[in-house]
TORFIZA-806856 format. One line per field, with one value per residue (C-alpha): residue in one letter; x, y negated, z; residue number from 0. Coordinates in Angstrom, 3 decimals, padded with zeros to 6 digits. Example, Ala and Ser with C-alpha at 12.3 -4.5 7.8 and 13.67 -1.06 7.14 Angstrom:
BEGIN
resn <- A,S $
x <- 012.300,013.670 $
y <- 004.500,001.060 $
z <- 007.800,007.140 $
resi <- 0,1 $
END
This chain:
BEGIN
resn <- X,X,X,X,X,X,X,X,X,X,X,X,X,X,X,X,X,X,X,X,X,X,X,X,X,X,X,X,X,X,X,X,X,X,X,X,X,X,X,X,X,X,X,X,X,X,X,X,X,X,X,X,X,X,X,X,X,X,X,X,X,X,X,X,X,X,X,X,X,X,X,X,X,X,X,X,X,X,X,X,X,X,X,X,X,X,X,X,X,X,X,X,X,X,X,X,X,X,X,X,X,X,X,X,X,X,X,X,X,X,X,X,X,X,X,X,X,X,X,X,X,X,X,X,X,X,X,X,X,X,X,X,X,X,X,X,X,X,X,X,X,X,X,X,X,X,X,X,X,X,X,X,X,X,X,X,X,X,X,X,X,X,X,X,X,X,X,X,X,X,X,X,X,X,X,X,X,X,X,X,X,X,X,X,X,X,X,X,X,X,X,X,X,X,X,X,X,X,X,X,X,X,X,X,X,X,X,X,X,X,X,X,X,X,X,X,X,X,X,X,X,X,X,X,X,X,X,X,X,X,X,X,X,X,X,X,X,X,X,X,X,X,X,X,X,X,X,X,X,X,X,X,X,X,X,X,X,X,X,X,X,X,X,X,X,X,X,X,X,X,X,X,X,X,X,X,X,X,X,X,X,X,X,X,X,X,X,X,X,X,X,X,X,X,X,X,X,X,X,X,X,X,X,X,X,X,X,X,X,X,X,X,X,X,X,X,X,X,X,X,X,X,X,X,X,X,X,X,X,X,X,X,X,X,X,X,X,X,X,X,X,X,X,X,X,X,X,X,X,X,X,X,X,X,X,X,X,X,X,X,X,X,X,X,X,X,X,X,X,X,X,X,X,X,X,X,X,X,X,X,X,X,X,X,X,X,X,X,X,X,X,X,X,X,X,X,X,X,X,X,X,X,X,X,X,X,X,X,X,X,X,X,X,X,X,X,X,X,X,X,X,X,X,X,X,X,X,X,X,X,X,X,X,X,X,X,X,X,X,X,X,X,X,X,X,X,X,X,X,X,X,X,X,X,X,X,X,X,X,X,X,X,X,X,X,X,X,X,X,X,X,X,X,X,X,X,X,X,X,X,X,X,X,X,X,X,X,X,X,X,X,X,X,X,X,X,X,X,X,X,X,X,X,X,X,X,X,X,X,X,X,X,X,X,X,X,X,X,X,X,X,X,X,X $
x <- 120.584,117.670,117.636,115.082,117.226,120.062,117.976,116.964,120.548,121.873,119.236,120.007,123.741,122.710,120.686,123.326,126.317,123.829,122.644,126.409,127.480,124.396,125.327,128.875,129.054,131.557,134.156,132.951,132.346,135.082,136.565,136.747,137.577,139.828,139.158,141.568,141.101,143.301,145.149,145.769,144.408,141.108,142.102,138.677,138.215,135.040,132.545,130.637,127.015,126.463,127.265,124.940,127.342,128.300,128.765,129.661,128.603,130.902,129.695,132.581,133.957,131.948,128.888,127.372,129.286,128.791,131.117,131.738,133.981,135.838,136.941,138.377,140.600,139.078,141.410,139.696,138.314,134.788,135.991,133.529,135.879,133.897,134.791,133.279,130.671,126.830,124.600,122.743,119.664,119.660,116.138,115.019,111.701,108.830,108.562,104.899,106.008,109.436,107.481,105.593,105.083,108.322,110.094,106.966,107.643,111.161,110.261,107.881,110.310,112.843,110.563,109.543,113.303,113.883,115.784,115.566,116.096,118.156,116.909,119.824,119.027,121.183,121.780,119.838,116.922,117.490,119.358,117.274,120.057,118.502,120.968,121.092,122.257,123.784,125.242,124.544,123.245,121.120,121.186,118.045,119.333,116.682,116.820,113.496,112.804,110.352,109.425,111.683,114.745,113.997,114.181,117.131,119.097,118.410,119.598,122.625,123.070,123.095,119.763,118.683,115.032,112.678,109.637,107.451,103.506,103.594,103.950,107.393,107.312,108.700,111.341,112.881,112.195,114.471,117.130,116.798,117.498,120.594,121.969,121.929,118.667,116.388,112.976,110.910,107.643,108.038,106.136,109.256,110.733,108.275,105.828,102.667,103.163,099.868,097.154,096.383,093.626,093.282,090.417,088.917,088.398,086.298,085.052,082.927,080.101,080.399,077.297,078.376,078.702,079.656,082.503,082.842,086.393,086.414,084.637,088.116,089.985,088.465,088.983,092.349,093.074,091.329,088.138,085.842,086.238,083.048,081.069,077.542,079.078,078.861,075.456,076.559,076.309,077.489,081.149,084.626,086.281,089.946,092.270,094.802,097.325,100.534,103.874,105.397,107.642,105.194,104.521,100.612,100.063,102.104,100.128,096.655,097.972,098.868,095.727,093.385,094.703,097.265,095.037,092.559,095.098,094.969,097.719,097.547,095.939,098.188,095.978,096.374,097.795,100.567,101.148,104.604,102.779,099.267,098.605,099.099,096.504,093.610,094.294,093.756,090.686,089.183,089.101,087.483,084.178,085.545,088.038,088.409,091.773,092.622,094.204,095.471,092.377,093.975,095.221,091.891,091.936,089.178,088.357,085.076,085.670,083.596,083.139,083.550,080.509,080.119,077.065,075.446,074.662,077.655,079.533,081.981,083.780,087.756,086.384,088.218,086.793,086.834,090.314,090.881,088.720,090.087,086.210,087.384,089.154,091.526,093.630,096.901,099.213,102.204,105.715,109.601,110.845,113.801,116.807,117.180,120.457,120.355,120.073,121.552,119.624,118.054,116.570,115.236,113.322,112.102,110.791,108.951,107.802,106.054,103.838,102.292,099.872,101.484,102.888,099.563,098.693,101.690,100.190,096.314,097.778,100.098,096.411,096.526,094.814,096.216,095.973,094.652,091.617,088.201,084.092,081.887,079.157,076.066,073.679,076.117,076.082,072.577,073.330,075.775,072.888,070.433,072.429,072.325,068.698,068.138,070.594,068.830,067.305,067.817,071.618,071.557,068.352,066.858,067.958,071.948,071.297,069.733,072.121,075.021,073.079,072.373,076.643,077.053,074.732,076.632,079.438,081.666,083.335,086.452,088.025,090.923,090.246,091.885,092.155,093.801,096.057,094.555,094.438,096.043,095.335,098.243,097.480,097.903,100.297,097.966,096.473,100.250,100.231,096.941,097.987,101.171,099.318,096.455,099.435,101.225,097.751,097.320,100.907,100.054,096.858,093.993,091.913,092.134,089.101,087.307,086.492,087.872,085.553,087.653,084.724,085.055,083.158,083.713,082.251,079.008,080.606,079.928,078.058,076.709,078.327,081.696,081.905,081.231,084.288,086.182,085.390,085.996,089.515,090.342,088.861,091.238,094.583,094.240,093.652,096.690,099.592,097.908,099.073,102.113,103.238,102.241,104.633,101.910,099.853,097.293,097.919,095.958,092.587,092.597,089.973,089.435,087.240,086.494,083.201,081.858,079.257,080.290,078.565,076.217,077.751,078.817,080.967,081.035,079.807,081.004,080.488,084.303,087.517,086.961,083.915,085.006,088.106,086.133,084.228,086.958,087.664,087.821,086.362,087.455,084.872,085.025,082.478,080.746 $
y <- -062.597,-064.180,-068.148,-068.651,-066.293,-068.652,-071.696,-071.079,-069.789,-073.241,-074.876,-073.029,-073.352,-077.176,-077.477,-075.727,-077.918,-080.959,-080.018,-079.257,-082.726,-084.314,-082.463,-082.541,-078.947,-078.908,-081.434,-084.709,-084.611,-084.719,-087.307,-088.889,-091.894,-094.544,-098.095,-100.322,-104.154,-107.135,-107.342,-104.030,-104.034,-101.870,-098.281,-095.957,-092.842,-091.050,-089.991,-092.736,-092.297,-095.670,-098.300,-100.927,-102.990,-105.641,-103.463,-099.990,-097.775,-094.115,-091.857,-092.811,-090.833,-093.898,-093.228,-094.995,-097.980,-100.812,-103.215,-105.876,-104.142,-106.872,-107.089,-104.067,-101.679,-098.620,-095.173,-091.774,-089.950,-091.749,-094.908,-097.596,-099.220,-102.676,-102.658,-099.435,-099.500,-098.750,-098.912,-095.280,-094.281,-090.786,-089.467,-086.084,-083.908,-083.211,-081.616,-083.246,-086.104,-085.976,-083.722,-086.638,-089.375,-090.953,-090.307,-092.574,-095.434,-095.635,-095.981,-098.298,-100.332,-100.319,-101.916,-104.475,-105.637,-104.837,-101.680,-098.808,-094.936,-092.134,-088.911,-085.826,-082.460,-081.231,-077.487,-079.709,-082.379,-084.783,-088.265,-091.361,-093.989,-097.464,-099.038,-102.485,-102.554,-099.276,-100.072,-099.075,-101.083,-098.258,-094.556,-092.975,-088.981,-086.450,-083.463,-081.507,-079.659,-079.479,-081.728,-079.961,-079.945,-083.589,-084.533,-082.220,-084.010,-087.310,-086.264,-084.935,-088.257,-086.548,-088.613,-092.162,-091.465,-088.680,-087.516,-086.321,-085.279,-085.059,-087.507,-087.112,-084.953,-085.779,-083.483,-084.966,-088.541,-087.493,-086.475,-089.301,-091.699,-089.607,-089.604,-093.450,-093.685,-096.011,-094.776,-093.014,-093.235,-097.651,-099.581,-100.508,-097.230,-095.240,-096.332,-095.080,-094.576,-093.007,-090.748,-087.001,-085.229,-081.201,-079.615,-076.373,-074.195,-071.309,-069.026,-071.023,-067.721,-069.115,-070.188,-072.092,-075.957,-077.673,-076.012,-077.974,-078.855,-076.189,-073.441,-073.848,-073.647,-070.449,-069.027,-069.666,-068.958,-065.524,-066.056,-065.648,-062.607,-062.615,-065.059,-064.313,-065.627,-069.151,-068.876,-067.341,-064.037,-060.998,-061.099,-060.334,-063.620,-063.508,-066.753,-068.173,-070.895,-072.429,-071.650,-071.938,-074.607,-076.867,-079.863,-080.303,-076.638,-077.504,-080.658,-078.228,-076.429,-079.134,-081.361,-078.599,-075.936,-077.101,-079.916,-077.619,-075.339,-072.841,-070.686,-069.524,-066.029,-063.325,-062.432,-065.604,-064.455,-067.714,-067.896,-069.489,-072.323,-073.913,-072.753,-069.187,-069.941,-071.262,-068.191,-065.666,-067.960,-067.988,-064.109,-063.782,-064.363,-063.624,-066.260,-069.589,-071.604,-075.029,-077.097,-080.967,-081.903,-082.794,-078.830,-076.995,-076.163,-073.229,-073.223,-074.829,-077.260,-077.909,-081.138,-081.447,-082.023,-082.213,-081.064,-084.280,-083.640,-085.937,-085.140,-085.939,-085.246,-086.042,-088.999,-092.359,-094.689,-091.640,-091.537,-095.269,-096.184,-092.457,-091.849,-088.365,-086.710,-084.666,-087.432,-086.852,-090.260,-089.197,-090.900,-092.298,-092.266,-095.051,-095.522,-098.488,-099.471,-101.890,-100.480,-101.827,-104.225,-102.675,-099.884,-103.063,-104.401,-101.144,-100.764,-104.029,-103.424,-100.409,-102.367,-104.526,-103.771,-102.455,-099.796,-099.197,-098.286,-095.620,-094.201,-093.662,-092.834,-090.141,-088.526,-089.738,-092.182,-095.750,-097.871,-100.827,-102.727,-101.661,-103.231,-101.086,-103.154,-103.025,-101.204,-098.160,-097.699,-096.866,-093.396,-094.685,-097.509,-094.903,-092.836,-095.499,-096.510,-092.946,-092.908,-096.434,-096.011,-097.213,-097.085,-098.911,-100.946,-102.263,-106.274,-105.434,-103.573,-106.478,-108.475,-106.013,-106.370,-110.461,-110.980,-108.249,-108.770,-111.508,-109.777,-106.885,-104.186,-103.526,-100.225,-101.438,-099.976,-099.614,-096.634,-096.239,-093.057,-090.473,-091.842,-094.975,-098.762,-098.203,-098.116,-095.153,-094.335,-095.156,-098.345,-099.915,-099.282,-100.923,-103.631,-104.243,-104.101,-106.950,-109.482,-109.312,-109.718,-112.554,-113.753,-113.549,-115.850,-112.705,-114.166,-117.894,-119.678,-116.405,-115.943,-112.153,-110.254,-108.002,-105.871,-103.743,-100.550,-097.956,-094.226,-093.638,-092.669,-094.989,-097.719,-099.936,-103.405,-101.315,-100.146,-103.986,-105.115,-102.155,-102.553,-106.413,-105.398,-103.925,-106.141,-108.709,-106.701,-106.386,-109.743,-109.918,-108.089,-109.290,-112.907,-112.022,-109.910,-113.723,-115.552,-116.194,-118.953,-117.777,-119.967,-122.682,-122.202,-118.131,-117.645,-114.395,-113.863,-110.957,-109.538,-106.377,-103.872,-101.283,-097.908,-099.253,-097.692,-094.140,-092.372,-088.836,-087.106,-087.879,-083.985,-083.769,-085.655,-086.075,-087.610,-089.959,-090.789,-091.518,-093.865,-096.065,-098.009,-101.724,-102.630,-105.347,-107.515,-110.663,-113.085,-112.943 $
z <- 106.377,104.768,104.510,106.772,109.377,108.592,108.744,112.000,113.147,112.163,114.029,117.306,116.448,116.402,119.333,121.290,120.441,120.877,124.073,125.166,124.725,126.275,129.613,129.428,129.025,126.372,124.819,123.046,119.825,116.943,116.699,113.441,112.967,115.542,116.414,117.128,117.629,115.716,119.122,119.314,123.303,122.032,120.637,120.531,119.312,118.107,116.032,113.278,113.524,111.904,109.529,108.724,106.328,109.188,112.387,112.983,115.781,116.846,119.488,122.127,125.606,126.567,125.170,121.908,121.064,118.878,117.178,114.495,111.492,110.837,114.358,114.094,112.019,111.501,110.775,109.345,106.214,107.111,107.818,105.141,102.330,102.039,098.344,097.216,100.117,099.050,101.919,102.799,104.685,105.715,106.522,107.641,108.736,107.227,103.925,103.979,103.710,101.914,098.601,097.344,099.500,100.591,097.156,095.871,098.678,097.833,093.729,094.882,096.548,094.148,091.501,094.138,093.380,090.174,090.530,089.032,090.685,089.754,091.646,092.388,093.690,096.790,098.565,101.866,099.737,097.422,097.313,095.653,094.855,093.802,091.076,088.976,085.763,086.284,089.599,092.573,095.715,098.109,099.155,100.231,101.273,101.986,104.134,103.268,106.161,109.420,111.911,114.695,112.917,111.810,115.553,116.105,113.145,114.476,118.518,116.772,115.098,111.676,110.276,110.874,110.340,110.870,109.048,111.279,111.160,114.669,117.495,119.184,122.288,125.719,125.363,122.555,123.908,126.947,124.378,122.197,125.258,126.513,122.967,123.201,120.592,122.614,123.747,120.527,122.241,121.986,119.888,117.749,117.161,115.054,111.976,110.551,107.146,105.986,107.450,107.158,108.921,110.151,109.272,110.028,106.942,106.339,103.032,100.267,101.559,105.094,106.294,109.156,108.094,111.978,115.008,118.166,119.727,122.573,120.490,118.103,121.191,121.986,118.821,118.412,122.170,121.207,123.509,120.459,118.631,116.220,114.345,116.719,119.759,117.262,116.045,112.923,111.180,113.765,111.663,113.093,113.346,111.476,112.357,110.197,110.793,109.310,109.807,113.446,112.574,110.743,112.689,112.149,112.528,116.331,116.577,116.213,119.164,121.238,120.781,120.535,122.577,124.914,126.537,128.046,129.112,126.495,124.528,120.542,120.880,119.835,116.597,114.621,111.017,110.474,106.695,105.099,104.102,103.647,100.149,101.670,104.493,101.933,099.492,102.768,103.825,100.933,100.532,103.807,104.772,108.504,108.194,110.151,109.612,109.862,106.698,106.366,104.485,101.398,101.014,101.574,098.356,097.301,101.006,102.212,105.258,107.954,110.303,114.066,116.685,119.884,122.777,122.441,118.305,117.359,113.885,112.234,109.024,107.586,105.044,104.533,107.218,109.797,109.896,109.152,112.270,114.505,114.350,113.416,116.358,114.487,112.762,111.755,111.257,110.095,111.067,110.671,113.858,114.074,116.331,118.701,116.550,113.833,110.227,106.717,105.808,102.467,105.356,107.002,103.717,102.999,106.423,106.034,102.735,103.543,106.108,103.242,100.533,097.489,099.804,100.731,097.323,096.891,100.508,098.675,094.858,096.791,098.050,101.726,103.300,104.094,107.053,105.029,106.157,104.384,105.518,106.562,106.595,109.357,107.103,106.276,109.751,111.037,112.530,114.993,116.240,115.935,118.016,120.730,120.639,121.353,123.942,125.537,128.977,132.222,132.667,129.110,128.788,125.364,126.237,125.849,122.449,121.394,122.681,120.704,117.163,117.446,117.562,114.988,112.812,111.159,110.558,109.146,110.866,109.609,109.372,112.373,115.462,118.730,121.171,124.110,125.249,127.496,131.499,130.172,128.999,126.820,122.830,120.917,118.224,115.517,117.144,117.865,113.950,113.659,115.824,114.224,110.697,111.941,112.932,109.488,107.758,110.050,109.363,105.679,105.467,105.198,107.681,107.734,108.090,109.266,113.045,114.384,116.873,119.280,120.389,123.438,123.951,126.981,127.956,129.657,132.865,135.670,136.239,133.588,134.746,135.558,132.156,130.695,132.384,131.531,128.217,128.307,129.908,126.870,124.523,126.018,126.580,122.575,122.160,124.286,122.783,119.361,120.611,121.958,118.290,116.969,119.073,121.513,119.847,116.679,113.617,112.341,110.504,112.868,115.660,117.596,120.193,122.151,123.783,125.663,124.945,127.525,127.092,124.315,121.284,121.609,119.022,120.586,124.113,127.100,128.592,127.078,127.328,123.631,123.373,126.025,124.137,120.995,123.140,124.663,122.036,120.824,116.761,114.700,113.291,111.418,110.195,106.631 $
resi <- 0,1,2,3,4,5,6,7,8,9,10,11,12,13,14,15,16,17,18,19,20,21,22,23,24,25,26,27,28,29,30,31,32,33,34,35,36,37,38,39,40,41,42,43,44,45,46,47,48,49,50,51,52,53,54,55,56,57,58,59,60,61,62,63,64,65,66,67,68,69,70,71,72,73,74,75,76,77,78,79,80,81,82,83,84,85,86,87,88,89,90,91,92,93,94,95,96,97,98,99,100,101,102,103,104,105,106,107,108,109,110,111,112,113,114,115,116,117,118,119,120,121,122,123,124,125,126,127,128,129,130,131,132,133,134,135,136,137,138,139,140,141,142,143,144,145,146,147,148,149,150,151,152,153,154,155,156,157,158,159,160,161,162,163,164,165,166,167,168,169,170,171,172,173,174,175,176,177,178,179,180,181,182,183,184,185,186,187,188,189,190,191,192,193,194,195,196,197,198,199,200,201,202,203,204,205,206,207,208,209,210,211,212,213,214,215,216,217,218,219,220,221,222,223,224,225,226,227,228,229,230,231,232,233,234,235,236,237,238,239,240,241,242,243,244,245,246,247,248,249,250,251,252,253,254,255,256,257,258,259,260,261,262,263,264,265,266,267,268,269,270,271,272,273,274,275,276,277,278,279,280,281,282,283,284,285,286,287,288,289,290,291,292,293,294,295,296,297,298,299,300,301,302,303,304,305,306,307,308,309,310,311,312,313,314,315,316,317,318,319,320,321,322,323,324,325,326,327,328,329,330,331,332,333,334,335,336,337,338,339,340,341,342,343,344,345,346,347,348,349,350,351,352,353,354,355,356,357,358,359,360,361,362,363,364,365,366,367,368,369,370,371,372,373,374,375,376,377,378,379,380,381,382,383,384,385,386,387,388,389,390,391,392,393,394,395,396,397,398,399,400,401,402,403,404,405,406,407,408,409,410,411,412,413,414,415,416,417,418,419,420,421,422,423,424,425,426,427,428,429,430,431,432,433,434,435,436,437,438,439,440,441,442,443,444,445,446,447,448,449,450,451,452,453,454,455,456,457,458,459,460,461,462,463,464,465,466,467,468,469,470,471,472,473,474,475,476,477,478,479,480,481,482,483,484,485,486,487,488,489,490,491,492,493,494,495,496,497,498,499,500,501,502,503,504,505,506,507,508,509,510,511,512,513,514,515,516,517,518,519,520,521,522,523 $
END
């Protein structure tokens, strides 16, 4: 049996137990350690899934339970010794992000406090253990693996965090909420800890420079078979993806594929890994694949547009601002429970700027705040001049560029999920990031401009108020992550420009969801 055959054998193996004890289709889980209360009236038995230094929690004939150690007295192999205890974070998923860039966080947290970081190979990852003077104080253990098996280690209550460059699916949300996890699509339970993108990739003798959304669906759905049918040279069209298991490669089909109803063609070559895919795209002037952008390697990538002229390529204020439609945030998805509280500093730490740093001298792109002042962005108001007519007459672009004109736009954006006035996963992030910034003093004495833009569809005064709805329910749950009053020496207004601004067409649900959106601006 190869290790991949036993890799995925294990994972089955997993899933099966797991989903035998979510449906009560098997007996509970071992039970390792016993509970028993200082009156000796409590005696519990079960499984420890986790000990944050003050409470422990055991997966019970009762379901997940929770109580204070030293209320209890706690009998097993397992059970924490307080003397010898070091706290440890167990996190899980994505190679992507477990190769370079959470190894880097943790370093970068441990010289934050002065620790250092002694780094041990195991058969599974790696362990990072933070130490002073020799000592040591935190465990950071790393299973290197896929996104799938991340969530499937964290259901099974054999992670605390997952790595994922996808966004959790509703699947695993269901199973996350039986297994007594909380709800993984909240606001609380996941972070954004950098940015990737997905780009399609062809040969450096490709002469095709710009692919729309639905013509990639068609080639990988294996509608399109040669280059013509694309404008391009009458050339049979070869398709190349990542591995099955590789969560952006799954996030491709999903956001690509799988919203217009489409399937993955059955002649897409899938490569072990990404280095494979550039090699075979490079070789082939045939070839289309798609590559996170930071892996294209020899490849030549080519941007995104739309039927109304619209384009767009992977660059840093694209995927800062989601003016690029295939941004990929990637992850750690948290339980509901309480974690040690090292795993809480480190979770905070990584929201401010020095973690920001690791995220951009790792090669990915952060999530802090840049200007992109008016003058860099005379496409996007030529764009709308051009678009100017009846439906949107002359007097409201005016009025748009007399209250921007004095300011900035900031690279903070806000978009909402499909059908819903609910933010998406990277705007929560956004959000969350904008209220510590605020916390911290960035913007006193400035005045913040929540500006609120909608899709062409409809009338003209209906999108306005749409687009002030928005403007406001940011404004909103920005408040309310404040304690509900802005601090001294902070203003932030909101305003509407409706259709005014467009970012993409609105013949496609894509277009239109590049268009609902609400900018951050603040005063020079």
């Amino acid at each position: 049996m190869t290790r991949n055959e036993s890799g995925h054998l294990g994972s089955l193996l997993k899933r099966a137990v797991l989903c035998a004890a979510l449906f009560f289709c098997a007996p509970a889980f071992a039970q390792d350690v016993t509970l028993t209360s200082d009156g000796g009236g409590l005696n519990i038995n079960g499984r420890m899934i986790g000990f944050d230094g003050e409470n422990i929690q055991i997966e019970s004939q009762f379901g997940p339970l929770t109580l204070r150690y030293d209320t209890v007295t706690c009998t097993g192999e397992v059970c924490p010794d307080l003397d010898t205890y070091v706290p440890e974070l167990r996190l899980s998923g994505a190679h992507r992000m477990a190769d370079i860039l959470m190894p880097a966080m943790v370093e970068g947290f441990a010289r934050s406090k002065g620790f250092t970081v002694r780094f041990e190979d195991t058969d599974a990852g790696f362990v990072q253990t933070l130490t002073d003077n020799e000592q040591a104080v935190a465990r950071f253990v790393f299973h290197v693996t896929n996104t799938d098996e991340g969530f499937a280690d964290f259901i099974a209550h054999e992670a605390d965090i997952v790595m994922s460059v996808r966004e959790v699916r509703a699947a695993e949300v269901d199973r996350a909420r039986v297994a007594g996890l909380g709800s993984l699509d909240g606001a609380r339970q996941s972070r954004i800890v950098g940015l990737d993108a997905l780009v399609p990739v062809v040969s450096s003798v490709s002469e095709v420079r710009h692919i729309s959304l639905a013509e990639l669906s068609d080639a990988f759905a294996g509608e399109t078979l040669n280059w013509s049918a694309l404008g391009g040279p009458d050339v049979p069209m070869t398709l190349h993806l990542g591995p099955q298991n590789d969560g952006q490669m799954q996030r491709f089909i999903d956001d690509v594929l799988g919203v217009v109803g489409k399937s993955l063609g059955a002649d897409v070559v899938r490569h072990a890994d990404h280095d494979a895919v550039a090699t075979a795209v490079a070789a082939d002037p045939g070839a289309l694949g798609i590559l996170p952008f930071t892996d294209v390697g020899i490849t030549q990538s080519i941007a995104l547009r739309d039927a109304c002229g619209f384009i767009s390529a992977p660059r840093l204020t694209a995927l800062k601002t989601e003016d690029y439609p295939l941004t990929a945030p990637m992850f750690l998805y948290l339980p509901s429970r309480r974690l040690p509280t090292f795993a809480r500093e480190f979770l905070a730490w990584m929201q401010g700027p020095q973690a920001q740093l690791v995220v951009r001298r790792a090669g990915f792109v952060d999530q802090g705040a840049v200007p992109i002042p008016l003058d860099s962005q005379g496409q996007r108001f030529a764009n709308a001049i051009a678009a100017a007519g009846e439906d949107m007459p002359l007097i409201e672009l005016q009025r748009m560029v007399r209250a921007l004109g004095p300011r900035v736009r900031l690279s903070t954006s806000f978009r909402f999920e499909v059908g819903s006035t609910r933010l998406d996963a990277q705007s929560r992030s956004n959000l969350l990031s904008l209220a510590q910034a605020i916390r911290d003093g960035r913007y006193d004495t400035q005045v913040l401009l929540l500006a609120g833009f909608s899709d062409g569809r409809g009338a003209t005064s209906a999108n306005r108020d749409l687009s002030s709805g928005r403007a406001q329910a940011v404004l909103l749950d920005l408040q309310s992550l404040l304690g509900g009053v802005f601090p001294d020496g902070v203003s932030v207004e909101t305003q509407a420009f409706g259709e005014a601004l467009p970012m993409g067409c609105d013949d496609t649900e894509w277009g239109r969801q590049m268009n609902r959106r609400v900018e951050l601006w603040v005063s020079q």
